[in-house]
MDAnalysis code that builds the backbone (N, CA, C; Angstrom):
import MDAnalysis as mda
import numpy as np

u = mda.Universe.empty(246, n_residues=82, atom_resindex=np.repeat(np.arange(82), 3), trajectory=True)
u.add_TopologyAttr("name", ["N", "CA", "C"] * 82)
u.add_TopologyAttr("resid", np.arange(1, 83))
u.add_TopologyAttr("resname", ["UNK", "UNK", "UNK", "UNK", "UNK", "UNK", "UNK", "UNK", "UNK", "UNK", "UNK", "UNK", "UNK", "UNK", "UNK", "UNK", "UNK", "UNK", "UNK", "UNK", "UNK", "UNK", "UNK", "UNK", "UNK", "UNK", "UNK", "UNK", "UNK", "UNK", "UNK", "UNK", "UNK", "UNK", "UNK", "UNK", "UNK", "UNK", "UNK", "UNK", "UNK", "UNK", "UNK", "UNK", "UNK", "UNK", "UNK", "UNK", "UNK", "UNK", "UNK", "UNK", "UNK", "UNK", "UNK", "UNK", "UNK", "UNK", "UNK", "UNK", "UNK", "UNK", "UNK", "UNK", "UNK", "UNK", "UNK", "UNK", "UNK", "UNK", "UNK", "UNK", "UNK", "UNK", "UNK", "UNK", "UNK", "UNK", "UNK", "UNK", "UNK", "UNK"])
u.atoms.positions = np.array([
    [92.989, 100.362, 119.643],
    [92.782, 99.013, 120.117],
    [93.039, 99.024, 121.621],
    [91.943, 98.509, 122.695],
    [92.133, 98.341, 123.635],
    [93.166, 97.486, 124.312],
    [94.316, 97.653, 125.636],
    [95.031, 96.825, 125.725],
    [94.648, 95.335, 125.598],
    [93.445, 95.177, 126.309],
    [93.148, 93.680, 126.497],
    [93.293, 93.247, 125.134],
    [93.244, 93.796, 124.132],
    [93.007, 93.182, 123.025],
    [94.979, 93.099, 121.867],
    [95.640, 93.653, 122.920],
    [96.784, 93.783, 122.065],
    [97.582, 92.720, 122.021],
    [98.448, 92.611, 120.811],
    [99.099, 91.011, 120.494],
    [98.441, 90.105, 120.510],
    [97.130, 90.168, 120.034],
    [96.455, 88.769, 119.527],
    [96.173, 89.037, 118.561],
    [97.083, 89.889, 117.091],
    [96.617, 89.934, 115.403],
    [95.652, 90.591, 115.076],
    [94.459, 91.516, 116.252],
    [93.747, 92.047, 115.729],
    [93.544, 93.186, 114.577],
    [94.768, 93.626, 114.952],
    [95.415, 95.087, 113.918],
    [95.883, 94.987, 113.026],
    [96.372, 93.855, 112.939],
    [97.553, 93.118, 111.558],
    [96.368, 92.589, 111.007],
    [95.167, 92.096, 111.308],
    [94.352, 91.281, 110.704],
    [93.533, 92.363, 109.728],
    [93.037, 93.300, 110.423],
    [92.245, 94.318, 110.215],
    [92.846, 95.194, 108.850],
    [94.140, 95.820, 109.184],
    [94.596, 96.379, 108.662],
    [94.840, 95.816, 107.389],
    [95.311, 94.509, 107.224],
    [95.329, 93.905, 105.835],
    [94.167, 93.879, 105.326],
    [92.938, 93.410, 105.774],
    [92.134, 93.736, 104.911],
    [91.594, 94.975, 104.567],
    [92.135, 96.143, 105.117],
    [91.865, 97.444, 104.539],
    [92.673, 97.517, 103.163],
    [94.049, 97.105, 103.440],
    [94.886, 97.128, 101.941],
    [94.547, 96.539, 100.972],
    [93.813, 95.040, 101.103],
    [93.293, 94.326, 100.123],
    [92.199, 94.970, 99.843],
    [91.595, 95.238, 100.084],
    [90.409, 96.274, 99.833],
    [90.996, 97.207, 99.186],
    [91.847, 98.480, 99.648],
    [92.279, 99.108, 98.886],
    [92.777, 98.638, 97.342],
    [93.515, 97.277, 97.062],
    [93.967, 97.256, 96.221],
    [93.083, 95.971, 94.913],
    [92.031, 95.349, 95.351],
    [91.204, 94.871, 95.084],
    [89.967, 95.299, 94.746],
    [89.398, 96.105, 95.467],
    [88.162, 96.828, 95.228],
    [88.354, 98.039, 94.724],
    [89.524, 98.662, 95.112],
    [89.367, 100.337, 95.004],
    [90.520, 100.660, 93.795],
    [90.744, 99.484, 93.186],
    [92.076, 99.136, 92.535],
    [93.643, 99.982, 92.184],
    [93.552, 100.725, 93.639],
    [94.725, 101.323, 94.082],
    [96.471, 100.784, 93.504],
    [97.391, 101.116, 93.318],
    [98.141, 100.955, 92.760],
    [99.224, 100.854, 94.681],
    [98.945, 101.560, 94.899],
    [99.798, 101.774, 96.630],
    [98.986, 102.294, 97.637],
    [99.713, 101.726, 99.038],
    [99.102, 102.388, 99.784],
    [100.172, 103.212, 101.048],
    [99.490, 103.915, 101.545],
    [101.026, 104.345, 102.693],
    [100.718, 104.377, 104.024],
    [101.133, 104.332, 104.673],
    [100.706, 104.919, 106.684],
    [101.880, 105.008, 106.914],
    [101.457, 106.057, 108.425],
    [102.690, 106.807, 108.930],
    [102.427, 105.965, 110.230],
    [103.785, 106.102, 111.473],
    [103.239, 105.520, 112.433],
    [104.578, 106.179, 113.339],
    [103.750, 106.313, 114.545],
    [104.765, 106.776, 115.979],
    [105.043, 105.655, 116.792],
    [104.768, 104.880, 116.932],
    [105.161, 103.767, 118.079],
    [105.404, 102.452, 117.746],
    [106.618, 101.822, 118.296],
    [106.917, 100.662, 117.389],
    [105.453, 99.442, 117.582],
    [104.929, 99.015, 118.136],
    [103.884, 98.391, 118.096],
    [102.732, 98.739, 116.556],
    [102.789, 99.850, 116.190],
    [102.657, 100.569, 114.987],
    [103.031, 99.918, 113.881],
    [104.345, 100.242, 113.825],
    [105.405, 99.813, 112.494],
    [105.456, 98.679, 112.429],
    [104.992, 97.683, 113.732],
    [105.431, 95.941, 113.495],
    [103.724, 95.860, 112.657],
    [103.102, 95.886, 113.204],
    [101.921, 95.942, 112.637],
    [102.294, 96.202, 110.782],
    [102.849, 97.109, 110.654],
    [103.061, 97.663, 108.942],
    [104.019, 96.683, 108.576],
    [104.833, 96.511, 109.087],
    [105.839, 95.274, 108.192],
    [105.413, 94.042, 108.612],
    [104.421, 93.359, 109.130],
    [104.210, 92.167, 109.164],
    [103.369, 92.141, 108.051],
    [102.475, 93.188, 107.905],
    [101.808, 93.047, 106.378],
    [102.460, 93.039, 105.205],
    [103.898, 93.324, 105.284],
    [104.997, 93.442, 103.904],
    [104.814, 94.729, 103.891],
    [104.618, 95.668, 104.591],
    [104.693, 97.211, 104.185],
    [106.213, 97.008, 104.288],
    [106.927, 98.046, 103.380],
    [108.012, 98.376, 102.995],
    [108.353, 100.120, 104.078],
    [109.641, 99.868, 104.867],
    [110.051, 101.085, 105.625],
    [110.430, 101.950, 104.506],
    [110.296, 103.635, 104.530],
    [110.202, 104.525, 103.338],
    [111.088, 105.535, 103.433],
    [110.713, 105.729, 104.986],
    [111.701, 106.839, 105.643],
    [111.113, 107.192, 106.729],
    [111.862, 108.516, 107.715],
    [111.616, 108.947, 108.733],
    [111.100, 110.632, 108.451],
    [109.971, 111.220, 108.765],
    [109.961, 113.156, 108.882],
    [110.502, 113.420, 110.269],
    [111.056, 113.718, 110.475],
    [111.708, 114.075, 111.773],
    [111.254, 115.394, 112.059],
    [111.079, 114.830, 113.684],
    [109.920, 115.927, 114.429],
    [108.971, 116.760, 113.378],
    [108.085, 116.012, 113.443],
    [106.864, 115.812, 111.806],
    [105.722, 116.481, 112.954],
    [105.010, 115.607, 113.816],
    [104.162, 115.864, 114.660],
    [104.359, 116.560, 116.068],
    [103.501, 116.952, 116.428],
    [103.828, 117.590, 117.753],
    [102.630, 116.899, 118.854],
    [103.132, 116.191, 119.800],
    [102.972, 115.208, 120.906],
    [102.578, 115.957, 122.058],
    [101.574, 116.667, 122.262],
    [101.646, 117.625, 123.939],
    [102.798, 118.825, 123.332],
    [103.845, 118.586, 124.777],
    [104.826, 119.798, 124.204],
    [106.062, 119.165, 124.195],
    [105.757, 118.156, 122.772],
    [106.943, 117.723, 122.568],
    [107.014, 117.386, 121.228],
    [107.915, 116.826, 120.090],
    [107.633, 116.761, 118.567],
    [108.180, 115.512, 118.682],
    [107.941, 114.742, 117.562],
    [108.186, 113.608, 117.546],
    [108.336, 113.053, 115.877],
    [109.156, 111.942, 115.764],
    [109.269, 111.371, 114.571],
    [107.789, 110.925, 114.184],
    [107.629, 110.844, 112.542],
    [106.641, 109.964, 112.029],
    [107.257, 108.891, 110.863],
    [107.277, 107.862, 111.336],
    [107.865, 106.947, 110.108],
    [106.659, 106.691, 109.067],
    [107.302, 106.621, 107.618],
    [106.244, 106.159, 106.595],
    [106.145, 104.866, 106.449],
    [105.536, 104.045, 105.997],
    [105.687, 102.652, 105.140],
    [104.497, 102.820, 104.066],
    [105.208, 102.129, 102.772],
    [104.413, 101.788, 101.816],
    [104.022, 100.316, 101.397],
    [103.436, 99.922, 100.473],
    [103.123, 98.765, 99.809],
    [102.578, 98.847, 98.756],
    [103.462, 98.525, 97.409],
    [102.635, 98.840, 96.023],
    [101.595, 97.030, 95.633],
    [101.137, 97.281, 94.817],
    [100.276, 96.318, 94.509],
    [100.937, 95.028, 93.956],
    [102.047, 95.579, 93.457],
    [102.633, 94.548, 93.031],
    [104.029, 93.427, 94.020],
    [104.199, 94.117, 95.057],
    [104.752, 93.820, 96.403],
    [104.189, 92.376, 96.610],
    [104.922, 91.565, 97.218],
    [104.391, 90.202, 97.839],
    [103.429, 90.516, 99.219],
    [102.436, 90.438, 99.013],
    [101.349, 90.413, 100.753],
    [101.513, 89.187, 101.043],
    [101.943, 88.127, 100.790],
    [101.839, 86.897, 101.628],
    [102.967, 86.937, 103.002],
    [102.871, 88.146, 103.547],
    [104.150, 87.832, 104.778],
    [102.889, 88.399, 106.232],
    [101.940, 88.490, 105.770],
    [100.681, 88.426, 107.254],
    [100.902, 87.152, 107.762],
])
């Protein structure tokens, strides 16, 4: 997402309807994403994704490693927190 476009819900918007999709159409039981940057993770818990855990130094960044946090959301989870 381009800056101009950041903090106006575009990602939170988007992204939920990938999950509803996932769990509506594709009738998925859960879904998961990983994420490096907190702008990331707010994005995942404003949808009700649930924090899961941390892989520590999971990825490697240039020449540097870095955390990847998980979040999940099962189907049966409340989505009304978009």
């Amino acid at each position: 997402m381009g800056k101009p476009y950041w903090k106006s819900g575009y990602c939170t918007e988007a992204a939920a309807r990938v999950v509803q999709f996932a769990f509506d159409e594709l009738g998925l039981n859960r879904v998961f994403a990983t994420a490096m940057t907190p702008a990331s993770y707010k994005v995942m818990e404003k949808m009700g994704m649930k924090h899961e855990g941390i892989l520590r130094h999971h990825i490697r960044k240039g020449d540097a490693f870095e955390d990847l946090r998980y979040y999940g959301l099962l189907r049966s989870d409340d989505r009304n927190q978009a």
